[in-house]
BAMAR-446603 format. One record per residue (C-alpha): residue number from 1; residue in one letter; x, y, z. Coordinates in nm, 2 decimals. Each point is the difference from the previous one (the first is absolute). Example, Ala and Ser with C-alpha at 12.3 -4.5 7.8 and 13.67 -1.06 7.14 Angstrom:
+-------+------+--------+--------+--------+
: dovex : vofi :      x :      y :      z :
+-------+------+--------+--------+--------+
:     1 :    A :   1.23 :  -0.45 :   0.78 :
:     2 :    S :   0.14 :   0.34 :  -0.07 :
+-------+------+--------+--------+--------+
//
This chain:
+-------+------+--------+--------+--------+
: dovex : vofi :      x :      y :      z :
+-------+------+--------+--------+--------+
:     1 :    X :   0.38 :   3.75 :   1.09 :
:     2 :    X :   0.25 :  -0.25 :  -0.11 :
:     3 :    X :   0.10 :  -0.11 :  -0.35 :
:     4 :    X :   0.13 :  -0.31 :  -0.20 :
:     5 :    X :  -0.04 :   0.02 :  -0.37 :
:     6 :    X :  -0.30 :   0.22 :   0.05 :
:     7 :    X :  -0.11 :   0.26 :   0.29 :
:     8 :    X :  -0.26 :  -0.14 :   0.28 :
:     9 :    X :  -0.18 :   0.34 :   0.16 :
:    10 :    X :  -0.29 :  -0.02 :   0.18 :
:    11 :    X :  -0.08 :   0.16 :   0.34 :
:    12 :    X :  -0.02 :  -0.16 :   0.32 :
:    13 :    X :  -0.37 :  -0.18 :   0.04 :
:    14 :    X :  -0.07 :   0.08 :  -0.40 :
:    15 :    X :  -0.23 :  -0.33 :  -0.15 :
:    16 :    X :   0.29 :  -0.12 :  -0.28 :
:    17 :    X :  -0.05 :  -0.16 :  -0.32 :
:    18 :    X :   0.26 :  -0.30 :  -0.05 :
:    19 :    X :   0.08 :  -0.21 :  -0.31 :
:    20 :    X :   0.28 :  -0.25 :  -0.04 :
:    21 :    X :   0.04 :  -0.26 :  -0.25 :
:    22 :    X :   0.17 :  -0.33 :  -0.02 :
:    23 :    X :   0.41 :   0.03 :  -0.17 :
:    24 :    X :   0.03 :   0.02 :  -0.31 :
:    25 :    X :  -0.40 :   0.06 :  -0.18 :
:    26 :    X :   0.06 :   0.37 :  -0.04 :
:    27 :    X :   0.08 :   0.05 :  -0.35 :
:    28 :    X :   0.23 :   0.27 :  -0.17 :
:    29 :    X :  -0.17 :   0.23 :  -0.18 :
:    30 :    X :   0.16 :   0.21 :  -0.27 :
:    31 :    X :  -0.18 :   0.32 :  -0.02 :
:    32 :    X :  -0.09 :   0.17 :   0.32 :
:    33 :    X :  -0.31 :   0.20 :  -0.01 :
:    34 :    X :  -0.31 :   0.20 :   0.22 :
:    35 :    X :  -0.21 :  -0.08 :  -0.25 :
:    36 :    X :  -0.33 :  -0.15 :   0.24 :
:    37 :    X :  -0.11 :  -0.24 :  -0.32 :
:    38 :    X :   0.37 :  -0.14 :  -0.06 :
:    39 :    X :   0.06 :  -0.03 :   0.41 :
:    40 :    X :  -0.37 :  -0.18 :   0.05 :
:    41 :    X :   0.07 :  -0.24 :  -0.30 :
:    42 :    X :   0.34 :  -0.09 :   0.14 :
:    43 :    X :  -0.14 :  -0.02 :   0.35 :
:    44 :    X :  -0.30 :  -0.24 :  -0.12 :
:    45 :    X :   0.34 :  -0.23 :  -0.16 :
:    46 :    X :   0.14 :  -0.01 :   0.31 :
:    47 :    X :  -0.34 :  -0.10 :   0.22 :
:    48 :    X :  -0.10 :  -0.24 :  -0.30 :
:    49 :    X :   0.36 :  -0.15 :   0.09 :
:    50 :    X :   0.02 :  -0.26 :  -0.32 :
:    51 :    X :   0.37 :  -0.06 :   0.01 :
:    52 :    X :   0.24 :   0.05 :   0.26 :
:    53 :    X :  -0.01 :  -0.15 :   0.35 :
:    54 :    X :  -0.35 :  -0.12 :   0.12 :
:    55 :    X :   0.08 :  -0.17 :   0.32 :
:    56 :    X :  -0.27 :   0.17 :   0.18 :
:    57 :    X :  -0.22 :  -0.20 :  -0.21 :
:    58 :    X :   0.05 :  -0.23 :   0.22 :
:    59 :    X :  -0.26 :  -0.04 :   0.27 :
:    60 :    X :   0.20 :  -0.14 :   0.28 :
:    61 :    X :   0.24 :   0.29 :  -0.06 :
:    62 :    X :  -0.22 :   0.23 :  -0.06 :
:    63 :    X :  -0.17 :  -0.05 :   0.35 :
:    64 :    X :   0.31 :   0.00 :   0.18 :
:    65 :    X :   0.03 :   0.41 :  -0.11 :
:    66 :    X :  -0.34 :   0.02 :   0.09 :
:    67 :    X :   0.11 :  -0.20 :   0.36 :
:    68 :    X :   0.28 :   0.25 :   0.01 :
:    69 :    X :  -0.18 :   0.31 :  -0.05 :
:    70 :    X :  -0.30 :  -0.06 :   0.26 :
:    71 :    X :   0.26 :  -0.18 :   0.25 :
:    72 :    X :   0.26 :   0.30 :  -0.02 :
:    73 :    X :  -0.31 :   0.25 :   0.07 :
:    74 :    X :  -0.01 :  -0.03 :   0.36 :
:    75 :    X :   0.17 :   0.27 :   0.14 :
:    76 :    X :   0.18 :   0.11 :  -0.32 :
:    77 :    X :  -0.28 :   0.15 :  -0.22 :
:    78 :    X :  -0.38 :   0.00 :  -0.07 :
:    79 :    X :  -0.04 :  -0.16 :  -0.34 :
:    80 :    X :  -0.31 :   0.15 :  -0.20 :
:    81 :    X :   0.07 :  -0.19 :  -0.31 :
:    82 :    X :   0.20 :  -0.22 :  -0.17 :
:    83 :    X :   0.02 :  -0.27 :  -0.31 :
:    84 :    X :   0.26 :  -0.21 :  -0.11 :
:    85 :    X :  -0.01 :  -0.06 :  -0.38 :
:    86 :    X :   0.23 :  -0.23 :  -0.19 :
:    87 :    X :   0.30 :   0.19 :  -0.02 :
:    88 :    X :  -0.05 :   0.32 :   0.26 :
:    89 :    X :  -0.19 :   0.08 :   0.31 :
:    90 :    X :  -0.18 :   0.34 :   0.09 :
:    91 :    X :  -0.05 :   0.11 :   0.33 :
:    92 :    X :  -0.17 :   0.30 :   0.16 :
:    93 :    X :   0.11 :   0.06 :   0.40 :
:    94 :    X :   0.06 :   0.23 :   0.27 :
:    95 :    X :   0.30 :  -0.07 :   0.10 :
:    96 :    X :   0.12 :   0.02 :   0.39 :
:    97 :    X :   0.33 :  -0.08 :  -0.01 :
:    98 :    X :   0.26 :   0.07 :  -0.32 :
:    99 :    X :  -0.15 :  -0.12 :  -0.31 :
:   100 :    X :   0.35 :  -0.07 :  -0.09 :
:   101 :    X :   0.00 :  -0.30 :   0.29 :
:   102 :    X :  -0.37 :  -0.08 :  -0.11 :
:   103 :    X :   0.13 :  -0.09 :  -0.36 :
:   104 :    X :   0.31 :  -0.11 :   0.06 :
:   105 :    X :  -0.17 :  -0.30 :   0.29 :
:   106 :    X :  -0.31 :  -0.07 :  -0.26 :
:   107 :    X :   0.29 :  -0.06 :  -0.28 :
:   108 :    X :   0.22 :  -0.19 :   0.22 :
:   109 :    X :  -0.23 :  -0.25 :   0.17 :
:   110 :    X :  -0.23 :  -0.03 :  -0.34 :
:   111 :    X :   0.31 :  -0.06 :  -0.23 :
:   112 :    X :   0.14 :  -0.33 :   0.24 :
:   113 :    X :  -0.36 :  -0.09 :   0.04 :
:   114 :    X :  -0.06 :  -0.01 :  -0.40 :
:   115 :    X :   0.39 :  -0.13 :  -0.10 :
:   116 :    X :  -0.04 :  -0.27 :   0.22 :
:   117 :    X :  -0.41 :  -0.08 :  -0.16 :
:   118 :    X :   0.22 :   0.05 :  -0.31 :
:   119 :    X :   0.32 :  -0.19 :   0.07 :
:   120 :    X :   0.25 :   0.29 :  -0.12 :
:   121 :    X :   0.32 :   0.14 :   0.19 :
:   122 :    X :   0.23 :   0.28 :  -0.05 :
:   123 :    X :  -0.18 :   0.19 :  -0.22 :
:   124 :    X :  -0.28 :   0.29 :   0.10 :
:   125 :    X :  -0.35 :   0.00 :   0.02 :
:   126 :    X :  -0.14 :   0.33 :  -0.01 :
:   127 :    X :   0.16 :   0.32 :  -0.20 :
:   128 :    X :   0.17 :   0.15 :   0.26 :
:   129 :    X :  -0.15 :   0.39 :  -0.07 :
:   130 :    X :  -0.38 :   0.04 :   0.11 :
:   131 :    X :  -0.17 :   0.27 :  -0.10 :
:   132 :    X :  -0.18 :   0.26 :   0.26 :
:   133 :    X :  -0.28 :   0.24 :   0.00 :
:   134 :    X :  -0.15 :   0.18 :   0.32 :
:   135 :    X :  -0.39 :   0.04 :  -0.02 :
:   136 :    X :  -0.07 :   0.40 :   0.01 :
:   137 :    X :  -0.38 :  -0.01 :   0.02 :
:   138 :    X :  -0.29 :  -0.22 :   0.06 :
:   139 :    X :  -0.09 :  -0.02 :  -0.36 :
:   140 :    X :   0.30 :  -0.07 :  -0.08 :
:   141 :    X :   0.03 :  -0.31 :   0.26 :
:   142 :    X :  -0.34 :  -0.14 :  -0.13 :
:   143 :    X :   0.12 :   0.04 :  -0.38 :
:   144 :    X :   0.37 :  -0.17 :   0.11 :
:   145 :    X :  -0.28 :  -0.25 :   0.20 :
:   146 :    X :  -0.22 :  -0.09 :  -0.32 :
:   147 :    X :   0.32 :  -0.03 :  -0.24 :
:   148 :    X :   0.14 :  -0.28 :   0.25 :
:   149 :    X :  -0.29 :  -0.20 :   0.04 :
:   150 :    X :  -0.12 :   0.06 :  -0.41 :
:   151 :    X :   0.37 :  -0.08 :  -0.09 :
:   152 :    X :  -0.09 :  -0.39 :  -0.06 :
:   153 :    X :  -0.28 :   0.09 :  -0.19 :
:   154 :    X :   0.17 :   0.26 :  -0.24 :
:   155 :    X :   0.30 :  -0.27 :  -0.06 :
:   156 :    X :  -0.33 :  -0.26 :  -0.15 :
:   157 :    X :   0.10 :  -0.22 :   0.29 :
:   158 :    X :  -0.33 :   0.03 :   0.14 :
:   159 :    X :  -0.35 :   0.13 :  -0.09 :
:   160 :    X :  -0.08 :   0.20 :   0.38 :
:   161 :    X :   0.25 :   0.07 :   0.26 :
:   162 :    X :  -0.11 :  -0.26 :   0.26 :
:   163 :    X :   0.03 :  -0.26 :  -0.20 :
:   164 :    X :   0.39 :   0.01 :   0.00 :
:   165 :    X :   0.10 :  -0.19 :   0.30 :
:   166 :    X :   0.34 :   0.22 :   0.10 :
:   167 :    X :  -0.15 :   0.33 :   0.08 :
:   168 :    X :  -0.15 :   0.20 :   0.29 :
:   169 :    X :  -0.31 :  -0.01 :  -0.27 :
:   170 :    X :  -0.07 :  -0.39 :   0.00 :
:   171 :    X :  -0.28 :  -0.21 :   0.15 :
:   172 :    X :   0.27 :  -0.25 :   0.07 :
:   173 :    X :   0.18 :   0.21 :   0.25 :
:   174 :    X :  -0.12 :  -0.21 :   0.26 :
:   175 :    X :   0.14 :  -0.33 :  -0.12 :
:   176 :    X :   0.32 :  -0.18 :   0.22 :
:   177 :    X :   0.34 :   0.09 :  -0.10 :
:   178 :    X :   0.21 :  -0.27 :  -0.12 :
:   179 :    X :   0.27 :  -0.15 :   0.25 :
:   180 :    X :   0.29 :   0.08 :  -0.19 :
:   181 :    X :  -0.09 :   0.36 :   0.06 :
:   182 :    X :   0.03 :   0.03 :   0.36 :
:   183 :    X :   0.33 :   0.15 :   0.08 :
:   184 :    X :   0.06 :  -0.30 :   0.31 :
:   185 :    X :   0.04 :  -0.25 :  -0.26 :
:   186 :    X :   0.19 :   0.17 :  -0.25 :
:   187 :    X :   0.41 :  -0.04 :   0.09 :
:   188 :    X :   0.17 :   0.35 :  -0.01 :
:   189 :    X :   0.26 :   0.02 :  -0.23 :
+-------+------+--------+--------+--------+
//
C-alpha cells in the first residue's frame, strides 16, 4: 500500500486497473454523488473530452504512450490492455515490480517525449494522481478488458474498437512507431 492524494492497495501479483489523465482536464464538480446515472453521465463528459487538454489527439504523441507502454513491458509487467484516448489512458496489467515505479517511468519518459513533440517546458504533462484498481475475478478482468478497448467507441470517436489506432484493440497495432518515440533519440531532461 502506499498513498498520495488517494490510497493504491492491491496485493502482490493482483492484475490492476490504471487511469491517469493529462494536467489539468479533470473538471471540479460541485455536487458529489453515488448516484450510477449522474457518475456515467459525468464519466461519458470526461471520455467525450470536448474542452480541456486534448494533446493525445495527437497521433505522433499518442504513439509515443503506446511506444512506452509496450517498450516498458519487458520485464516490468504483462500488459493485457490498454488505449490512449485524447486526454487519459487506461491500462490493465499485472504488475511485477511496484506499480508505483511502473507509473511513475511511463509518466516520466511519455511526458519529455510528448513536451518535446509539443515544444512546452516547465510545466506538467500528466495529473500527477493515477487512479488504481486491482482485478478480483476473471469476470471482472474481462469486463475491465471490454470497457478499455470499447472506451473509443463509447466517446463517438470511433464506430468499433479496432478501428481506433492507440489501443491493444486496433488493426493498426502492427504499424512502425514514429522515430521521435524511441527513447535513444529523445535527450533526457
Amino acid at each position: 500500500m502506499y498513498r498520495r492524494n488517494l490510497p493504491h492497495w492491491h496485493p502482490p501479483g493482483a492484475t490492476v486497473f490504471v487511469t491517469w489523465r493529462l494536467h489539468g482536464t479533470l473538471p471540479v464538480f460541485r455536487n458529489y454523488t453515488d448516484d450510477a446515472r449522474v457518475f456515467a453521465h459525468r464519466d461519458l463528459r470526461l471520455d467525450r473530452a470536448t474542452t480541456g487538454r486534448r494533446w493525445l489527439r495527437t497521433p505522433e504523441i499518442a504513439e509515443c504512450v503506446v511506444t512506452n507502454l509496450l517498450d516498458g513491458a519487458a520485464g516490468r509487467y504483462e500488459l493485457h490492455a490498454f488505449v490512449v484516448m485524447p486526454n487519459h489512458v487506461h491500462l490493465l496489467l499485472t504488475p511485477w515490480i511496484d506499480l508505483a515505479a511502473i507509473t511513475r517511468t511511463l509518466k516520466g519518459r511519455s511526458s519529455r517525449q510528448a513536451n518535446i513533440l509539443l515544444a512546452r517546458t516547465g510545466t506538467p504533462f500528466w495529473q500527477d494522481e493515477s487512479f488504481d484498481h486491482w482485478i478480483r475475478h476473471h469476470r471482472q478482468f474481462e469486463k475491465v478488458r471490454e470497457y478499455i478497448e470499447r472506451n473509443p467507441v463509447r466517446a463517438g470517436l470511433v464506430d468499433r474498437p479496432e478501428q481506433w489506432p492507440h489501443s491493444s484493440a486496433s488493426v493498426h497495432r502492427l504499424k512502425p512507431v514514429p522515430p521521435s518515440c524511441h527513447s535513444e533519440t529523445v535527450p533526457k531532461s
